[in-house]
C-alpha positions, 0 to 999 in steps of 0.5 A: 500500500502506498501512503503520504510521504512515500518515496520511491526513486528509479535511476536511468539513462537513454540511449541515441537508438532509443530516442531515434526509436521514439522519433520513428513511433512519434514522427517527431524527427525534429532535427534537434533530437537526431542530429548532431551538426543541426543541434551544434547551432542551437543553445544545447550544442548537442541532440536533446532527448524529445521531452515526452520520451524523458517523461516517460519513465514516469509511466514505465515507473507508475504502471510497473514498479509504484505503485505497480500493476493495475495503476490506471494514469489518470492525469500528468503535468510536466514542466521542462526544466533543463534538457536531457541528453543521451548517455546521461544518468538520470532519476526518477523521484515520485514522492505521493503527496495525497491519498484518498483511500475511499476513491483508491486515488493517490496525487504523486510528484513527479521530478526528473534529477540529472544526477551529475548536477544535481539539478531537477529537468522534468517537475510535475504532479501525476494522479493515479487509480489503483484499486489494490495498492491504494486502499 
């Protein structure tokens, strides 16, 4: 069961091949994301990570691991800090905010740490159902 206070943490990085995979699913092949000597001449002199790909480690985490199987996602908020980049160590920290046990509800933040500066990327809130996790 999950409670108020609740920290869970997921350490990750992602790789060019997955951010190239991400780009072919979405169809987002912005230059920016997949191509080094185009991203050489913006303000990150290297491919950024799409956002959303970054954000999604939240429901990789929230449907798999916390608070697990039969998470339903019911809403998410994002804000884009800083970019990512491949190759970089990453973590996830949700930490649950609310319960409301009688609608097996939970609202959860939701950051997104770049590990080597210690700086937040991603911040937001998400709010899920689970029937049996949070009760």
């Amino acid at each position: 069961m999950i409670e108020a206070g609740q920290i869970y943490k997921y350490s990750f990085t992602f790789t060019q091949q997955e951010v190239d995979e991400f780009a072919r699913v979405t169809g987002d092949n912005n230059p920016l994301h997949l191509d080094a000597h185009y991203a050489a001449n913006t303000p990150f002199k290297k491919p950024i990570i799409h956002g959303f790909l970054g954000g999604s480690v939240f429901s990789k985490i929230l449907g798999t691991k916390f608070p697990g199987e039969g998470t339903v996602y019911l809403k998410q908020n994002m804000e884009f800090l800083r970019p990512m980049f491949v190759e970089t160590p990453y973590e996830a920290i949700l930490e649950v905010k609310e319960v409301e046990k009688e609608k097996n509800k939970a609202l959860i933040q939701t950051n997104i740490i770049d590990v080597s500066a210690q700086k937040i990327v991603v911040r937001g809130e998400a709010s899920v159902m689970n029937k049996e996790k949070i009760q």
